[in-house]
VEXVEX-101311 format. One record per residue: residue in one letter; x, y, z of N, C-alpha, C in turn. Coordinates in steps of 0.1 Angstrom, whole numbers, plus 2048, in hexadecimal, padded with zeros to 3 digits. Atoms other than C-alpha are relative to their C-alpha. Layout:
AXYZXYZXYZ
...
END
This chain:
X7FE7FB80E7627A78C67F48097FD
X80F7F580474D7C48BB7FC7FE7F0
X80F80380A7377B58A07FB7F7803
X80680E80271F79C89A8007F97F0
X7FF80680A7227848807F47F77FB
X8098097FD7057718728017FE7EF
X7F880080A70575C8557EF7F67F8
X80C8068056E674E83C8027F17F8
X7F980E8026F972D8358007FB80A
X8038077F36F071084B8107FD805
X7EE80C7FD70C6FA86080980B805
X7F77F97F872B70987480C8077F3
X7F57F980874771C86280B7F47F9
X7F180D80475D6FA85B7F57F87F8
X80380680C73F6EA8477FB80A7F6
X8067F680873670A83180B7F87F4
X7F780380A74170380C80B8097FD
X7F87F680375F7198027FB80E7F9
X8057F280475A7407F87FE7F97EF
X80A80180D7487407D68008117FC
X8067F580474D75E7C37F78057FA
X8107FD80372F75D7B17F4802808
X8078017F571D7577CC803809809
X7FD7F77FC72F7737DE7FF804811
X8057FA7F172A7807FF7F6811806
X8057F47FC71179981380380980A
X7F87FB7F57217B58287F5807805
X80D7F37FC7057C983E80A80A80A
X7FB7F77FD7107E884E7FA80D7FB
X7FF7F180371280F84F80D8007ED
X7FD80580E7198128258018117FB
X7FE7F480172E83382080C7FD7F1
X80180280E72B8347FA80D80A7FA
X7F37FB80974584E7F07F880A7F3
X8047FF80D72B8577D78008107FE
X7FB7F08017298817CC7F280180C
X8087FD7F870C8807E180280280D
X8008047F57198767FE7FC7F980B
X80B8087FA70085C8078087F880A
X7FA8067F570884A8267F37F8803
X80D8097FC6F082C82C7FF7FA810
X7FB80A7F46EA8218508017F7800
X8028127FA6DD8008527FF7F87EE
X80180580A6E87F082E8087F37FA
X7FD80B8076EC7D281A8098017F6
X7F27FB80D70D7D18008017EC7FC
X7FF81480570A7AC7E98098067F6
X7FA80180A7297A77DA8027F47F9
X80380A80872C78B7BF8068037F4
X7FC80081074078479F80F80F802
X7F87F880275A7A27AA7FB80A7FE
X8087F180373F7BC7A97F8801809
X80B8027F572A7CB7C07F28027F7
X8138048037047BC7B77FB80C801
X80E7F97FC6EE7D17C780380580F
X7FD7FA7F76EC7E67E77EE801805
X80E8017F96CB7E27FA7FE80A80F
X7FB7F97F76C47FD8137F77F8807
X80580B7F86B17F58327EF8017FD
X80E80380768E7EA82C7FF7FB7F0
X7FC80980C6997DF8098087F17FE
X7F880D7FC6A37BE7FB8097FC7F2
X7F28038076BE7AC7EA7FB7F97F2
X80780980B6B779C7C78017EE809
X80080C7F86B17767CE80D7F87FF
X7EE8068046D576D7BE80680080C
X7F78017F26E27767E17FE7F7807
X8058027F36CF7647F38077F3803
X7F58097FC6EA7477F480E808808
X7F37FA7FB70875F8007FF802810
X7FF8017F271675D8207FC813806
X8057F77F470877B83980780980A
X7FB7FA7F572179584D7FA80C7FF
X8007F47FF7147AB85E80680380A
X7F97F87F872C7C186B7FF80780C
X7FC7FC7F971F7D68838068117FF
X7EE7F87FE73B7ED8757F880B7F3
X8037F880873E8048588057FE7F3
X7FF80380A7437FB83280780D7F7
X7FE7F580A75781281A8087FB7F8
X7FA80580F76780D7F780E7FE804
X7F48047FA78A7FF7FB80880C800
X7F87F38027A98157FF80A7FE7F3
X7F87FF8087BD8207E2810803802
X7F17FC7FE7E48247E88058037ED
X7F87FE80C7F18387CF80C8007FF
X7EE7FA80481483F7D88067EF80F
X7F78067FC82881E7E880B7F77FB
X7EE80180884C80C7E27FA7F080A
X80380A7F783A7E87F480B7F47FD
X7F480D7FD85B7D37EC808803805
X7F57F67EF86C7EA8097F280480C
X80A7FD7F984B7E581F8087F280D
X7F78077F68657CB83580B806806
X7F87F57F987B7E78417F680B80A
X8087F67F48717F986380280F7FC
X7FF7EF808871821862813800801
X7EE7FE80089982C85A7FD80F809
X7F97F67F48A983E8787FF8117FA
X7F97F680A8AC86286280480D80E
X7FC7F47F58BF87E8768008067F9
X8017EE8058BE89885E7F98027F3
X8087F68088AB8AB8468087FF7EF
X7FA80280C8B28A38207F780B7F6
X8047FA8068AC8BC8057FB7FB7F1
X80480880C8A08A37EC7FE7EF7FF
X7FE8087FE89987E7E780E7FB7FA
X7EF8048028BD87D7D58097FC805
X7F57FB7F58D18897EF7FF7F280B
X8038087F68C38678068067F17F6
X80280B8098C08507E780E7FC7FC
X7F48008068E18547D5810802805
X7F37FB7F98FC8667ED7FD7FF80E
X8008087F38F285580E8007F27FE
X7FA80D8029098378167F77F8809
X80980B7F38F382B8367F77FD7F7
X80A8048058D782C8227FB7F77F9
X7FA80D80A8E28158058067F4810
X7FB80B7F58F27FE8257F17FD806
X80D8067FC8CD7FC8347F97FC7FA
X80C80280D8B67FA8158037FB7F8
X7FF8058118C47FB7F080A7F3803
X7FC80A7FF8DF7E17F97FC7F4806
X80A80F7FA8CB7C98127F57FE7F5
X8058028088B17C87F68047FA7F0
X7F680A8088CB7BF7DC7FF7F1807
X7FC8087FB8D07A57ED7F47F8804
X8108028028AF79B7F87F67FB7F1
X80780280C89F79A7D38077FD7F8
X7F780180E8BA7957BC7FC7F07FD
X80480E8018B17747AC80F7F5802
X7F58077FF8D87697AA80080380F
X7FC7FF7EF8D97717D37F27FB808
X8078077F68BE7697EA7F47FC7FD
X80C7FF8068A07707D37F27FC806
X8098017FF8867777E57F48097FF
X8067F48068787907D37EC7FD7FF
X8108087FB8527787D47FC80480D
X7FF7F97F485377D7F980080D805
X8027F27FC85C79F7FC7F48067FC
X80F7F880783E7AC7E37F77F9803
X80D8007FB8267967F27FC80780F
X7FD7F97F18307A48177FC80B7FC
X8017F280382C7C68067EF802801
X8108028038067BC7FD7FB7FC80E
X80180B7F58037A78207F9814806
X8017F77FA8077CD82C7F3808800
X8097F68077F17DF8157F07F9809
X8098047FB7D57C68227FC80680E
X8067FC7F27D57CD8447FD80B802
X8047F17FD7D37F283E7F57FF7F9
X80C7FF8097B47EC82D8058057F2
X7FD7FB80B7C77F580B7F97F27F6
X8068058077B47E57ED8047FD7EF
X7FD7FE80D7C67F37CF810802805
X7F47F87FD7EE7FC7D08078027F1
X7F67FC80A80A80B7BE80C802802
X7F38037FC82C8087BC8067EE7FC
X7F88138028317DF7B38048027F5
X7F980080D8487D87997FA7F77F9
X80480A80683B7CB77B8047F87FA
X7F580A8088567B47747FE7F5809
X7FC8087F385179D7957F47FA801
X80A80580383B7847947F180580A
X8108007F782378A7B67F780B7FA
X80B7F780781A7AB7A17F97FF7F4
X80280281181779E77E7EE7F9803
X80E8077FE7F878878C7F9805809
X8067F77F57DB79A7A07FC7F780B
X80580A7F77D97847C37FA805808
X8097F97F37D47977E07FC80F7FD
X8037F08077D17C07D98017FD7F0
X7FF7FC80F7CE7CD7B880F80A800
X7F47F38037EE7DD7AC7FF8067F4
X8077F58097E97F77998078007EC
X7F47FF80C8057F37807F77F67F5
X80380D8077F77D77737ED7F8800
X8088038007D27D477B7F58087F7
X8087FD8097B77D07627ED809803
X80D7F17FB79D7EC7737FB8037F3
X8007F88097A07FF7528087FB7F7
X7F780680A7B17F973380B801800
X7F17F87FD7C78147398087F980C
X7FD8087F27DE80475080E80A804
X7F87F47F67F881F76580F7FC7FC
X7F68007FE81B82176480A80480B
X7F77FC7F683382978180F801802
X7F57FD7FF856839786803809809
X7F87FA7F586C84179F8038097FE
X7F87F280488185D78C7FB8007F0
X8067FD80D87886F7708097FE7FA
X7F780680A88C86874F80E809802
X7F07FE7FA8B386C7558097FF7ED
X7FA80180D8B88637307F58057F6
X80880280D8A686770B7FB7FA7FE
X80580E7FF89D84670C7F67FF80A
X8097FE7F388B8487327F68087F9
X80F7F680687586A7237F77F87F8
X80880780B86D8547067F07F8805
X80780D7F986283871B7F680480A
X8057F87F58518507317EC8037F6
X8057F680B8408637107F17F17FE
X80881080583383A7097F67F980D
X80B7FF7F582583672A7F58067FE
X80D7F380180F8567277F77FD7FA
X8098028097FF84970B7FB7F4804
X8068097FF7F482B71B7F980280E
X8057FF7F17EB83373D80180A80B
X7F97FB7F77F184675B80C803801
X7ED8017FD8188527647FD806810
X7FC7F77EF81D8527898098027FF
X7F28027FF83C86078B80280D811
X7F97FA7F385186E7AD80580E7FA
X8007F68058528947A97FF80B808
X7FC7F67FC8638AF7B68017F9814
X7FF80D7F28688957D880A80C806
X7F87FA7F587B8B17EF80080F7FF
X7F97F17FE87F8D67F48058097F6
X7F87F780589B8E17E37FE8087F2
X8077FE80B8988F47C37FF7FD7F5
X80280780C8A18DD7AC7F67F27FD
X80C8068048828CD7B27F78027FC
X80A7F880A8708E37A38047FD7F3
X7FB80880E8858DE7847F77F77FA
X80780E8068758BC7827F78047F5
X80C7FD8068538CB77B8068077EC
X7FB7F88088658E275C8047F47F3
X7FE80B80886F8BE74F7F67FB7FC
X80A80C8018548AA7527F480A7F4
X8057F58098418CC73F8048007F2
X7F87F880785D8D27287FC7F17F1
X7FC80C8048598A871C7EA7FD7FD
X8138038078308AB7147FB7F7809
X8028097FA82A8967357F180A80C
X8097FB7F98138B17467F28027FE
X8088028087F58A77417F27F7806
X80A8087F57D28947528077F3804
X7FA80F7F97E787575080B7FF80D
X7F67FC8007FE8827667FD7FF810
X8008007F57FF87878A8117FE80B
X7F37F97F981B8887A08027FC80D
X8038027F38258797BE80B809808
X7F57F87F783488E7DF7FE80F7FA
X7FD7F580183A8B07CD80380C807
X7FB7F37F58498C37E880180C7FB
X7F97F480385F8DA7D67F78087F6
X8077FE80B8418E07BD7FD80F806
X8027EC7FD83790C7BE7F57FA800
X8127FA8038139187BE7FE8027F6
X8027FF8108199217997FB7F07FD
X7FC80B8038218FF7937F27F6804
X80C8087F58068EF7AB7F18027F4
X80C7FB8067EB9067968007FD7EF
X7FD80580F7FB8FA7737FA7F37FE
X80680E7FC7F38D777D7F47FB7FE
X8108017FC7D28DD7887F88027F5
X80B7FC80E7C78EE7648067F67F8
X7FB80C80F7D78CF7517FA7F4807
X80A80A7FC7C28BA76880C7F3805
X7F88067FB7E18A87767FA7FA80D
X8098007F57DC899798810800807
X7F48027FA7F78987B87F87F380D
X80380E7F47FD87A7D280880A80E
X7FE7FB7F680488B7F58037F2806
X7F98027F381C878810806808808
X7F77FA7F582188A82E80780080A
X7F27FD7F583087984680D7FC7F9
X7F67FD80184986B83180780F7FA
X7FC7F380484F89282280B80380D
X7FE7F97F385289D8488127F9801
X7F380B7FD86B87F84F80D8067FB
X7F77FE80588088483480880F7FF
X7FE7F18048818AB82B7FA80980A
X8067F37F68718BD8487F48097FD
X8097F880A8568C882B7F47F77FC
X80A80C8098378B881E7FB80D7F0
X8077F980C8268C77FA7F980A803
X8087F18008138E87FA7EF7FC7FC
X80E8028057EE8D97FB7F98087FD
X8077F77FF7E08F68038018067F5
X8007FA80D7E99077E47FC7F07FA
X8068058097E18E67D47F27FE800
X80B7FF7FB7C08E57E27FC80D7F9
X80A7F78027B39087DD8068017EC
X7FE80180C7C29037B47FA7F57FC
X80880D8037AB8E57B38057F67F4
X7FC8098047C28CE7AF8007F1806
X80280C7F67B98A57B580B7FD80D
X7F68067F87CC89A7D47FD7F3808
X80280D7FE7CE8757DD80D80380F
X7F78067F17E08688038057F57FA
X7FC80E8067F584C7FE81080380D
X7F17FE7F681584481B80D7FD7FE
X7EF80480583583D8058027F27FD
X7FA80F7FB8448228168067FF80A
X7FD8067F284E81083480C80C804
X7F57FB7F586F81E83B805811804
X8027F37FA86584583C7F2803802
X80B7F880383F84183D7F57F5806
X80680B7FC82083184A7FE7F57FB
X80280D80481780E8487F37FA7F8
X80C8028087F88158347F980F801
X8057F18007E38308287F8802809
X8077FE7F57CF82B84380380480D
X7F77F97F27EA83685B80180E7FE
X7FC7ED8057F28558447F5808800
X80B7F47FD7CD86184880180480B
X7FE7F87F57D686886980C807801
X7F47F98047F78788617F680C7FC
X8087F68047E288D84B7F7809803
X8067F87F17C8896866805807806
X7F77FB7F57E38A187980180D7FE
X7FA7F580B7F18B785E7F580E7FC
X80D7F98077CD8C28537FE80980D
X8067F37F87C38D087780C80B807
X7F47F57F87E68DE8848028087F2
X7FB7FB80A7F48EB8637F48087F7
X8087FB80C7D88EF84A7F4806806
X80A7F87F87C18FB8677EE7FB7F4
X8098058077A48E38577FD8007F2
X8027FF8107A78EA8337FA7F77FB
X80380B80979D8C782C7F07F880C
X8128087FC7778B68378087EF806
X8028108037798938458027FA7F5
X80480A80A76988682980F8047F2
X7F280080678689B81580D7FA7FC
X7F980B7FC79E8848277FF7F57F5
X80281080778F8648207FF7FF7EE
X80180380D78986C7FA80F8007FD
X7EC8018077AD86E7F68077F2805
X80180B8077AE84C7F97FA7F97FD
X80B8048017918427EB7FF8037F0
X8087FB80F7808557D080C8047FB
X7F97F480D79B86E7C380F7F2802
X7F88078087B78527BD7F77FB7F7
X80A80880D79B8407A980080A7F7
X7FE7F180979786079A8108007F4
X7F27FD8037BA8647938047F47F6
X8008118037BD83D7897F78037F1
X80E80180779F8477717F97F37FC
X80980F7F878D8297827F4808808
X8077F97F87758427927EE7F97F8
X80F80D80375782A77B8027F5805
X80180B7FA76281078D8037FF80C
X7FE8037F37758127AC7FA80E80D
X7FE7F07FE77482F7C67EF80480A
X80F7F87FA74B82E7D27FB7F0807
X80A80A7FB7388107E27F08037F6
X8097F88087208137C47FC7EE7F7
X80580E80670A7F57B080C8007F1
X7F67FE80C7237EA79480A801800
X7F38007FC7417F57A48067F5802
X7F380D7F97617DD7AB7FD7FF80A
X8008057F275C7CB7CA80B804806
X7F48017FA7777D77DA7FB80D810
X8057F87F276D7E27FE8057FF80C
X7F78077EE77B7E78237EE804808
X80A8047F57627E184180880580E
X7FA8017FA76E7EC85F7F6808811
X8138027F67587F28887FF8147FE
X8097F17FD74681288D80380380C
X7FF7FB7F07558288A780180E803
X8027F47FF75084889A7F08067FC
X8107FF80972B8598938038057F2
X7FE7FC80D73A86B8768097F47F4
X7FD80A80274185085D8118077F7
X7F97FF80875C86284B81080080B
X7F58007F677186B86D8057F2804
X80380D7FC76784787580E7F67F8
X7F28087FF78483B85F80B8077FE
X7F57FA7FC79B85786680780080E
X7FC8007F779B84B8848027F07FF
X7FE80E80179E82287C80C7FA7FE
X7F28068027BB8118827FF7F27FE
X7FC80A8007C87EE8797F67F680A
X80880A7F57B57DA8997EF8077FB
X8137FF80078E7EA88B8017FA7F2
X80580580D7907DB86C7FC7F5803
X80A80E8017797BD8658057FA7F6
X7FD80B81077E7B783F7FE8087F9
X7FB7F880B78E7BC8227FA7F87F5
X8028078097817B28048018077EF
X7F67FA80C7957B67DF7F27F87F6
X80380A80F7827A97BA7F07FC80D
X80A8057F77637A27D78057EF802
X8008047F777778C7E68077FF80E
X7FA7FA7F177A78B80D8137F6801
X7F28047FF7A4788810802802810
X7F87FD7F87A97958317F680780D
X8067FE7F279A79D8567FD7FD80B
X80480D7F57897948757FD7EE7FE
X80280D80278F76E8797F08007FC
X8108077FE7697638807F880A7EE
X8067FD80A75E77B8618098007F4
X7FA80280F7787758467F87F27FF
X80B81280176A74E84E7F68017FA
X8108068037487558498018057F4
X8027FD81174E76A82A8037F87F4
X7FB80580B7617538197F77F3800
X80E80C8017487348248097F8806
X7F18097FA76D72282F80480180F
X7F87FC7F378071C85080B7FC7FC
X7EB80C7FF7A37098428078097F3
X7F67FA8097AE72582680680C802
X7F57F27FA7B874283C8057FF80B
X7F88047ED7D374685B80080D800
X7FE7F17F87DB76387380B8047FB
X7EF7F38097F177F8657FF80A80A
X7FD7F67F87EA7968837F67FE808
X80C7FD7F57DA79A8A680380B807
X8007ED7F87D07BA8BD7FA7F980F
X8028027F57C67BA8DD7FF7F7808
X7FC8047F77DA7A38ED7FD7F17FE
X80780C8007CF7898D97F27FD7FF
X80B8027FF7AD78D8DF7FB8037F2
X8077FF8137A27948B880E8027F7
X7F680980B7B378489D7FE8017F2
X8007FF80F7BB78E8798027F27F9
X7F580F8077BF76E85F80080B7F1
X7FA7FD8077C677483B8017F37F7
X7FF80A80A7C276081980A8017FA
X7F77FA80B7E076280B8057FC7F5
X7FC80980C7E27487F17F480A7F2
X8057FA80D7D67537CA7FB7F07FA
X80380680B7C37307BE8027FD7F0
X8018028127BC73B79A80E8087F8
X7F27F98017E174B79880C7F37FD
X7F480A80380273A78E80C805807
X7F88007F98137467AA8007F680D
X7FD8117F481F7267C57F880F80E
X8047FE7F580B7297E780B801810
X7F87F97FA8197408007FD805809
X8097FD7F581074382580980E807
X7FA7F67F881475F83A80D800808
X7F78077F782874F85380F7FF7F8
X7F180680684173E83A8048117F9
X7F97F080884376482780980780D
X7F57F57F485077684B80C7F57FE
X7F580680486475784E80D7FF7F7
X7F87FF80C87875482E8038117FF
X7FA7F37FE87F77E83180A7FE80C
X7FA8027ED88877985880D7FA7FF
X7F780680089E76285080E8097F3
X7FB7F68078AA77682D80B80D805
X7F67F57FD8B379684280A7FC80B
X7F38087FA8CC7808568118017F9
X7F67F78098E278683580A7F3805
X7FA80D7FE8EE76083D8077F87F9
X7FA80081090E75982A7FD7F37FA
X80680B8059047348287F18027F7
X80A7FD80C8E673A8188008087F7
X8017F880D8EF75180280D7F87F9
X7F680C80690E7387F77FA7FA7FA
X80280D8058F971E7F17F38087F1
X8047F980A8E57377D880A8077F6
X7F37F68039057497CC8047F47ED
X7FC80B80D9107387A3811804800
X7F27FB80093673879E80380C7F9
X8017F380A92F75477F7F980980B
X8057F57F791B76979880A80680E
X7F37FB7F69387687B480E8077F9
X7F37FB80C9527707967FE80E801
X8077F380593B78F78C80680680D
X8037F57F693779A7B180F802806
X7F37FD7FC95D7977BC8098077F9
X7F67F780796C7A879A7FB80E805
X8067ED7FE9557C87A580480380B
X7F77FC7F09687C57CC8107FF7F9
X7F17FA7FF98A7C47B58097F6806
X7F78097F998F79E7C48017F47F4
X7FE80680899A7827B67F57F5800
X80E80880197B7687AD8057EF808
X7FD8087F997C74C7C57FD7F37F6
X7FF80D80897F7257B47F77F6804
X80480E7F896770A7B27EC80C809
X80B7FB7F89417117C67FD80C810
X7FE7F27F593B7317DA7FE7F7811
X8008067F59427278017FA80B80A
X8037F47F793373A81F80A811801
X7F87F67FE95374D82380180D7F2
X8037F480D95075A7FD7F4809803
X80C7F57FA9307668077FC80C808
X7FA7F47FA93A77982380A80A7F7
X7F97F180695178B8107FC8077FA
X8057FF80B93E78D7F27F481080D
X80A7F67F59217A180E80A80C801
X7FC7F27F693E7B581D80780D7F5
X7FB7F880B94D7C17FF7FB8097F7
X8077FC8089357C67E87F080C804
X80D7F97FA9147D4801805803809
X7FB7FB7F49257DA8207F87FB80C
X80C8067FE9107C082C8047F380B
X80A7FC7FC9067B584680281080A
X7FE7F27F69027DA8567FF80380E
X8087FE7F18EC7D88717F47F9804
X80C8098038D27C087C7F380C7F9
X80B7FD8098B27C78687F77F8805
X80A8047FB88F7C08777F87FE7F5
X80A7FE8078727B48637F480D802
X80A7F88038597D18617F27F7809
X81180B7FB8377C28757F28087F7
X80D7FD8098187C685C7F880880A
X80D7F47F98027DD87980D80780E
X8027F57FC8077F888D8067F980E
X8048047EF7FE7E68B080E7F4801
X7F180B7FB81D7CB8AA80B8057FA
X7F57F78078347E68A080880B80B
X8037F07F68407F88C580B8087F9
X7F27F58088618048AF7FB8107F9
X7FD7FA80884D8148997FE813806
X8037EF8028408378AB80E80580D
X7F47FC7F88628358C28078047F5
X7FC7FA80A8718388A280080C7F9
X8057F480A85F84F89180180C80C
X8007F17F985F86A8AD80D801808
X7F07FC80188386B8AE80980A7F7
X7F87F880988587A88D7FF811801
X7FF7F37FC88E89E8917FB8097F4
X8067F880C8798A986D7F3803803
X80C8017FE8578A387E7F980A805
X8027F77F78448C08897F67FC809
X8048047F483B8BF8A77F37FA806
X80D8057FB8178B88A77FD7F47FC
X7FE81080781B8958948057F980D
X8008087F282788D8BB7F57F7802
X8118077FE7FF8868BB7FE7F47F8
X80680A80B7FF86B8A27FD7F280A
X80180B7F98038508BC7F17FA808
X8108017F77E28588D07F67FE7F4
X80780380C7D18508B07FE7EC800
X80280D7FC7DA82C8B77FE7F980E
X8068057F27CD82A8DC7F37FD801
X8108027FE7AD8198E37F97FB808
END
């Protein structure tokens, strides 16, 4: 294993008392602050405690004496502020990438008038979460988070705020709903379709952030969008855009002077539409732009995958337009930014949110260093300062525990081993292991009419057989109603359905998949050698 661990707590890892947030923990490492300066510390001390980072001791300096109880990792590695995800859909983070053979001039055109589509996703997901059908809408959105972890993601966006694992903050922070700021964000798939939507749009604004999906394809009535979203008083700093493909250079530079910000995915762009957004004009109109990778079934498995997408993009396409460090602030600082969390989250800075990834040193430049980090270099994740997720031997020591985290992923062959806390103690959501979460999906995308019978109410089989046009079967729904109920109503079951694997390295589907699609240009071939080591 490439670090050393060493820890200022007597006794073996199984008699340490349990993590202590007060008490906190000390990360030492290379300490790439994020800050405007661009300080990069080599050999430094980071005490987090209480959900804040304490103090920052460089080398030859020392720690207040409050620390001097907290357990001791030193990395080895390299320390930087967590990652921000601003753009994902994480209760469709259990769907592998979808097959796509052709080129769509819009997210419409996939969403609405593709029947496979709905047969692979929107209808297995009915089904999947509906609380009258299989309901395991708990499961799916912690899987979604399960994800975010391993990619070093710290903050996300996209959970619904009607479902309980997002309503309470356990593992990530979701954005919808986390108390960062007062202001707390809003998020929408489609912009308002009614009177009522704008309204409710208009009522967002005023309270927070609006991420909303915009101008998502090519064609030219995605430009439109922008004309709406203008036309309805929504253009405006609060105003963060995600995708904008079809967005002009006018449009791009309209943005930029109303202090808007855009969320850039490109490989799902590529996937879907054969296009990604016009950075370049958003760039030289100095407008914010944040990284963020969608979602599973056209996009990486974490932002940490899509900086190398982006890399890709940046040296073939944009012929360097963007720095390293450009990169990494796009998930870093400028979503915080964007978030207007940039006093809190966004820097490795005294005062700031604990919220930090760790991960080994294998580049000299610290910024390339995690545009080149995949899933097997991370060490540790740690949300609110505390350690949730990483190398076995150092999530242990940080937390002071050996019996409250298990393995959620291994790399090389076995030889180094991710665990993972996944329970929420001071939460009122039931305790929920990794294991049993794949399980209960695994089992879910089975689409097993017995189990879904023995969930099924006689009023809910009534409902779902008058909308197939049949007659409502008598008495308690039986496997066979169920089957029908599937075939009639979702067209269900379609096609076996895999669970999605949380990394990269236990995923060989995913880049056979992905370099099948015929929207990719050609130099995204490279993305693979990115995860050779």
């Amino acid at each position: 294993m490439r670090l050393a661990v060493l820890a200022t707590v007597a006794g073996t890892a199984a008699a340490q008392t349990p993590w202590n947030a007060e008490t906190g923990v000390v990360l030492v490492g290379k300490v790439v602050t994020l800050n405007d300066a661009g300080d990069v510390l080599p050999h430094a001390r980071v005490w987090l405690a209480g959900g804040k980072i304490m103090a920052i001791a460089r080398d030859g300096e020392v720690l207040p004496d409050a620390a001097k109880d907290a357990p001791v990792v030193d990395s080895k590695g390299v320390i930087y502020p967590g990652i921000i995800d601003l753009h994902n859909h994480p209760e469709y983070a259990i769907y592998p990438l979808l097959p796509i053979g052709r080129k769509y001039r819009d997210r419409y055109e996939w969403r609405w008038y593709d029947d496979v589509y709905n047969k692979r996703i929107t209808f297995p997901q009915e089904v999947l979460t509906r609380p009258h059908y299989l309901d395991l809408g708990m499961e799916i959105g912690r899987y979604g988070e399960y994800k975010a972890l391993v990619g070093g993601t710290t903050s996300l966006q996209g959970g619904r705020t009607n479902l309980a694992y997002s309503k309470e903050e356990c593992l990530v922070r979701n954005i919808e709903n986390s108390p960062v700021e007062s202001r707390v964000a809003a998020s929408r798939v489609d912009i308002g379709r009614s009177a009522k939507e704008w309204a409710a749009m208009q009522t967002e604004r005023s309270k927070g952030p609006l991420v909303v999906h915009l101008a998502e394809g090519p064609s030219p009535r995605m430009a439109l969008e922008f004309g709406a979203i203008k036309d309805s008083n929504l253009l405006g700093p609060e105003l963060i855009a995600i995708h904008g493909v079809g967005l002009t250079e006018p449009q791009l530079i309209e943005m930029a002077g109303v202090g808007a910000k855009l969320v850039w995915s490109p490989l799902s762009n590529f996937m879907l539409y054969g296009k990604t957004a016009n950075v370049e004009a958003a760039k030289r109109a100095g407008l914010s732009i944040s990284l963020a990778p969608d979602w599973a079934p056209s996009g990486s498995k974490s932002s940490l995958g899509e900086l190398k997408v982006a890399d890709l993009v940046n040296k073939h396409a944009l012929h360097g337009l963007f720095s390293d460090r450009d990169l990494v602030e796009m998930v870093t600082r400028k979503p915080a930014a964007a978030m207007g969390w940039d006093q809190r989250l966004g820097q490795i800075a005294v005062g700031y949110l604990a919220d930090v990834l760790v991960v080994d040193d294998r580049h000299a430049d610290p910024y390339r260093n995690l545009i080149n980090t995949i899933e097997d270099n991370i060490q540790l994740v740690a949300v609110r300062g505390e350690p949730l997720y990483g190398d076995k031997a150092v999530l242990q020591l940080a937390r002071g525990t050996a019996d409250d985290s298990e393995i959620a992923a291994t790399f090389n062959k076995g030889k180094r081993s991710k665990a993972m806390t996944p329970n929420c103690p001071g939460t009122a959501l039931a305790p929920l292991s990794v294991a049993e979460t794949r399980l209960r999906i695994q089992q879910g995308l089975k689409f097993d009419a017995a189990q879904l019978a023995a969930k099924l109410t006689p009023e809910q089989l009534a409902k779902d057989f008058a909308q197939c046009s049949l007659p409502a079967p008598a008495g308690a729904a039986t496997p066979a109603d169920a089957k029908r109920l599937l075939s009639c109503r979702f067209g269900l079951p379609f096609e076996k359905t895999r669970l999605s694997p949380l990394t990269t390295n236990e995923d060989p589907a995913f880049f056979s998949q992905l370099m099948r699609n015929p929207n990719l240009p050609k130099y995204l071939r490279a993305l693979p050698a990115y995860y050779r080591q």
